[in-house]
C-alpha positions in Angstrom: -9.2 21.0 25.3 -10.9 17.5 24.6 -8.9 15.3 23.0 -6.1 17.8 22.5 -3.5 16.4 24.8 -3.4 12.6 24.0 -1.8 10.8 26.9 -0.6 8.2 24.1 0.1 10.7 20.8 1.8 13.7 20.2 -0.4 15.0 18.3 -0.9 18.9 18.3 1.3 21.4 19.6 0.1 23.4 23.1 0.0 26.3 21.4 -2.5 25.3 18.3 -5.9 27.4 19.0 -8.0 25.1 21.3 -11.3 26.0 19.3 -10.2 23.5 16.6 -11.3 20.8 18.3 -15.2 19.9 18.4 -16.1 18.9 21.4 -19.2 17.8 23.5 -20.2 14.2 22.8 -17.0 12.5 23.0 -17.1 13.9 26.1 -19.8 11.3 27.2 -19.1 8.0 24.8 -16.0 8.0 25.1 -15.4 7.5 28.4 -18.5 4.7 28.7 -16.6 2.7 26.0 -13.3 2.9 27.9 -15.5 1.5 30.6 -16.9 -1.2 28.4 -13.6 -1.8 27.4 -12.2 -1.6 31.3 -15.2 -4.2 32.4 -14.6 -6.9 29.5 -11.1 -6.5 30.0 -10.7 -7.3 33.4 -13.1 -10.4 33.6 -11.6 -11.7 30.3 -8.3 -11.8 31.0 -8.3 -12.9 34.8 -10.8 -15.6 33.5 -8.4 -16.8 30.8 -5.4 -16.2 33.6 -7.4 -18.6 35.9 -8.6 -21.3 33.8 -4.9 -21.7 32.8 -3.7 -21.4 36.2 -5.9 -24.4 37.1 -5.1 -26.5 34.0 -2.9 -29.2 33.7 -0.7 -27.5 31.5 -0.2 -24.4 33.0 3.5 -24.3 32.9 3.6 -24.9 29.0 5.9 -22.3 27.3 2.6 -21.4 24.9 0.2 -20.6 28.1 3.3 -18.8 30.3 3.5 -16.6 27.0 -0.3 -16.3 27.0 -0.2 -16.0 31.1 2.1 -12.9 30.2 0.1 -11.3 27.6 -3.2 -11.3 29.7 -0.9 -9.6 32.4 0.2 -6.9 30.3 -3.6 -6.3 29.8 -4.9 -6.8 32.6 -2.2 -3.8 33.9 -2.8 -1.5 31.1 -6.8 -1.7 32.1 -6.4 -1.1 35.6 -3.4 1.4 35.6 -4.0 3.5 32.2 -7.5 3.1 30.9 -9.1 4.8 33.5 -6.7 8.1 33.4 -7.0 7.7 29.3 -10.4 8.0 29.9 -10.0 11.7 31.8 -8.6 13.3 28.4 -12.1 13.2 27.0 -14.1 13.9 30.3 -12.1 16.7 32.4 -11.5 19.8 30.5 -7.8 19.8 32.3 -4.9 17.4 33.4 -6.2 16.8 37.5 -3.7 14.3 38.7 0.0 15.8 38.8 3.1 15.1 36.7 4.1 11.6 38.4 0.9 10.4 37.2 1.6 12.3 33.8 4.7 10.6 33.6 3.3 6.8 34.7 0.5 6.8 32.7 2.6 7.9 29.3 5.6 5.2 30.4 3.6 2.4 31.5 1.2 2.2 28.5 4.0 2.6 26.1 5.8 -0.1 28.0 2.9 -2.4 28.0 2.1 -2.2 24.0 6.0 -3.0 24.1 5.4 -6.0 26.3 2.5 -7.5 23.9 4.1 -6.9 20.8 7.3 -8.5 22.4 5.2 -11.4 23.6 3.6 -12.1 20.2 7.1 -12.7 18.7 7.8 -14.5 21.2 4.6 -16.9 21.1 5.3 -17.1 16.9 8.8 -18.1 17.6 7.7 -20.9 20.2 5.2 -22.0 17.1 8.0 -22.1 14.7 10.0 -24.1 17.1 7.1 -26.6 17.9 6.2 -27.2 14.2 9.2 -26.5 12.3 12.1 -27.8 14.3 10.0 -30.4 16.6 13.1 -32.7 16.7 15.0 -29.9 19.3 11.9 -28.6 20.6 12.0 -30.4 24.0 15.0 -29.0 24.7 14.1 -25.3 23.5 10.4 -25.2 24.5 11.1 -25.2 28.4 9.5 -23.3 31.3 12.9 -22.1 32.2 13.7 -20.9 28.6 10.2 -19.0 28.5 10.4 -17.2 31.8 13.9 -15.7 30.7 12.6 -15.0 27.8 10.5 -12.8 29.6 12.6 -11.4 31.9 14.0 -10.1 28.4 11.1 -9.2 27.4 10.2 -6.7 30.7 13.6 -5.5 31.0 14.0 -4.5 27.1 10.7 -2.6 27.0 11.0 -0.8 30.3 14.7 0.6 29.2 12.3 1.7 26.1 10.0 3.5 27.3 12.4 5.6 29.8 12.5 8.0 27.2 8.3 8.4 27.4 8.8 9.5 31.3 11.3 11.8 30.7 10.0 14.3 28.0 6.2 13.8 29.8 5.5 17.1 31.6 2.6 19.6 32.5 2.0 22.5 30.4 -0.5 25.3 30.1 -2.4 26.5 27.0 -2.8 30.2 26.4 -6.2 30.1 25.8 -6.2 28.2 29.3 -3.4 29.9 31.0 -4.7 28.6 34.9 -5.4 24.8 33.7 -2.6 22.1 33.3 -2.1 19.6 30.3 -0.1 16.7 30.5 2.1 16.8 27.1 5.3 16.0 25.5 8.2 18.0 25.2 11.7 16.8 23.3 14.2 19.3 22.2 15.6 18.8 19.0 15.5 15.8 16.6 15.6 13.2 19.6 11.8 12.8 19.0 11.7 11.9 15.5 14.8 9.5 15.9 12.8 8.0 19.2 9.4 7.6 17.4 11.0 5.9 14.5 12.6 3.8 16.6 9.5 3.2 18.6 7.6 2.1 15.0 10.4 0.0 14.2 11.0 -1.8 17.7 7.6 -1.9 18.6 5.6 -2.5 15.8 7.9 -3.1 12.1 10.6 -5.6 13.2 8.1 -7.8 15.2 5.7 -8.2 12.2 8.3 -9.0 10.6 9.7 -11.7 12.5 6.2 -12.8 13.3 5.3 -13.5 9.5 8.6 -15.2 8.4 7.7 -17.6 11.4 4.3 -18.4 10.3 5.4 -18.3 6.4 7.6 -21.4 7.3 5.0 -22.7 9.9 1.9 -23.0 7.4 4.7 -24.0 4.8 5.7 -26.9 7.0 2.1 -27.8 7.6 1.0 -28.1 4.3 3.9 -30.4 3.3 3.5 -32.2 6.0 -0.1 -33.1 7.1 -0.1 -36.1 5.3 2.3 -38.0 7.4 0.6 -36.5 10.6 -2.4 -38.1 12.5 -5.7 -36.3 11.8 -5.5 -35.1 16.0 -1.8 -33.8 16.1 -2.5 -32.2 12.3 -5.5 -30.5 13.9 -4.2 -29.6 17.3 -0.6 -28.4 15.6 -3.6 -25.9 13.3 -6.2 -24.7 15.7 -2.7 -23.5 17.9 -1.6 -21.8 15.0 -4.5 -20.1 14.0 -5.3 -19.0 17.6 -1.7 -17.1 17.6 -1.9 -15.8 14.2 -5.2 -14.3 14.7 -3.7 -12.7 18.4 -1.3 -11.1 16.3 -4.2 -9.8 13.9 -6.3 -8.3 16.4 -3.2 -6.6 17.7 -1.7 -5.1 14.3 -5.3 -4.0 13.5 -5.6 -2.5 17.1 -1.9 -0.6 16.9 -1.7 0.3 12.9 -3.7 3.6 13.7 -1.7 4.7 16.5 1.3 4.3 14.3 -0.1 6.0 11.0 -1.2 9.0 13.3 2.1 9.1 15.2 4.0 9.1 12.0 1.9 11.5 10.7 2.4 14.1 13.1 5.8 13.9 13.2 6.6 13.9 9.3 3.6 15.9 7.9 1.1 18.1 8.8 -1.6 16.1 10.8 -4.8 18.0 9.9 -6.8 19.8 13.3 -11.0 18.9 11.9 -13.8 16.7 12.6 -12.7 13.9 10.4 -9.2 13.6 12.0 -10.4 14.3 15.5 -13.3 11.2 15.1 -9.8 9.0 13.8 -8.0 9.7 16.6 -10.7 8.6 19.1 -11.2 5.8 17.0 -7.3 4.8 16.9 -7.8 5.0 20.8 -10.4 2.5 21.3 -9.0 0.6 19.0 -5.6 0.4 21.0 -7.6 0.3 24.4 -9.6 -2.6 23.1 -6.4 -4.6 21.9 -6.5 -5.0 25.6 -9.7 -7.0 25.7 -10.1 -8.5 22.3 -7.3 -11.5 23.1 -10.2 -13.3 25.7 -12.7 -13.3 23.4 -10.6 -14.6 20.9 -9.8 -17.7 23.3 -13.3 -18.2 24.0 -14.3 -17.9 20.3 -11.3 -20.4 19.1 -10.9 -22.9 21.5 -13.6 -26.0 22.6 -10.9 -26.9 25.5 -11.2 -22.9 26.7 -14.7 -22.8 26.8 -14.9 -26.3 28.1 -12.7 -25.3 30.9 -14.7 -21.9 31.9 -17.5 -24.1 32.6 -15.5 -26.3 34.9 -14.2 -22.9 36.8 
């Protein structure tokens, strides 16, 4: 059953016919860009994690939020990518129902962490711009690390829900293989996905844009009275978030629509919905590795400072 029983979506039952789905190629590219995915990731992010580790402002609350995100990465890629990656090459679920149940809560609980982070790194903008009067005594190592102590804590409690309704199933057209799948009783699963969309996805947009609303709002009525470096630095750091959040919303928004799809309508089983779906995986997967090429694309002092690694 390729692609039939998501480790991220919900999004047929076990007992839909398992010739529906077309299978054979996926089988193959899939998987290799997973890998492309797992290889970029990786060196990205622990590049960007040491170049900031060796920096001078390393401690920052910007690059401990930035530190953070590349973690969350960096542990989705290593952890879940490579048993994502086993939906579309093994015909079966092979590794048991703790790693059913990890792989399921952890990813859910890293796209938490991101997302989490992102506010968090727009607020810290907002702060820095906006309100720069109070901002030494907001914008503090101490205040970012509990932020995310917040952060972790909230979005593990989140996902607890993803471990405990993730369990192995059979298919009666395969009644001697095992699926890893989702089971909720009642209407706990629509209330938890809604709350998931709005949590995870809604409420942070939202909070993210009314920050940079007021930040480029600030900037513009301002950037006369600045110097032409702090104006530019105060920008580029702007720009470099706002994009982060970009590549993220663009990465996610699929995962979302399908997710909402199959719990409120009638999510259709064909060629053009199965393609979707693998391409709302990669896309999500790749959210994992876009954020280092983004540094190096963005910022002269990044690249400046891979050279010097």
């Amino acid at each position: 059953l390729p692609g039939n029983q998501s480790l991220l979506l919900p999004e047929t039952s076990p007992t839909e016919p398992a010739d529906q789905q077309p299978a054979g190629l996926e089988a193959v590219m899939v998987p290799v860009v997973f890998g492309l995915i797992f290889v970029v990731g990786v060196f990205g992010n622990c590049l960007v994690m040491l170049v900031i580790g060796k920096g001078r402002n390393g401690s920052s609350p910007t690059n401990v939020f930035i530190l953070n995100l590349c973690a969350a990465d960096l542990l989705f890629l290593i952890f879940c990518v490579p048993l994502h990656a086993t939906i579309y090459s093994l015909p079966e679920w092979l590794f048991g129902a703790f790693l059913c149940k990890f792989a399921h809560f952890f990813s859910t609980v890293f796209m938490l962490v991101s997302i989490f982070t992102l506010a968090s790194m727009s607020v810290d903008r907002y702060i820095a711009v906006v309100r720069s009067g109070t901002s030494s005594s907001l914008r503090s190592r101490r205040n970012a690390l509990a932020a995310l102590c917040v952060i972790w804590t909230l979005s593990l409690v989140c996902s607890v829900p993803v471990a405990q309704h993730q369990v192995l199933v059979t298919h009666p057209r395969a009644p001697n293989s095992t699926f890893c799948w989702e089971e909720w009783s009642g209407a706990s699963k629509h209330s938890y996905k809604v709350s998931v969309l709005l949590l995870g996805f809604l409420l942070p947009l939202l909070l993210i844009s009314c920050c940079y609303i007021r930040v480029l709002f600030h900037l513009h009525k301002k950037m006369k009275n600045m110097s032409k470096k702090s104006e530019r630095s105060k920008t580029k750091t702007a720009q470099t978030v706002l994009l982060l959040v970009a590549a993220f919303t663009i990465c996610w928004m699929p995962h979302h629509i399908i997710a909402m799809w199959v719990e409120f309508g009638k999510f259709p089983l064909n060629d053009s919905s199965f393609v979707f779906r693998i391409v709302s995986h990669c896309l999500s997967y790749g959210n994992s590795c876009v954020n280092p090429i983004l540094y190096a694309f963005l910022s002269e002092n990044f690249r400046r400072a891979c050279h010097q690694v």
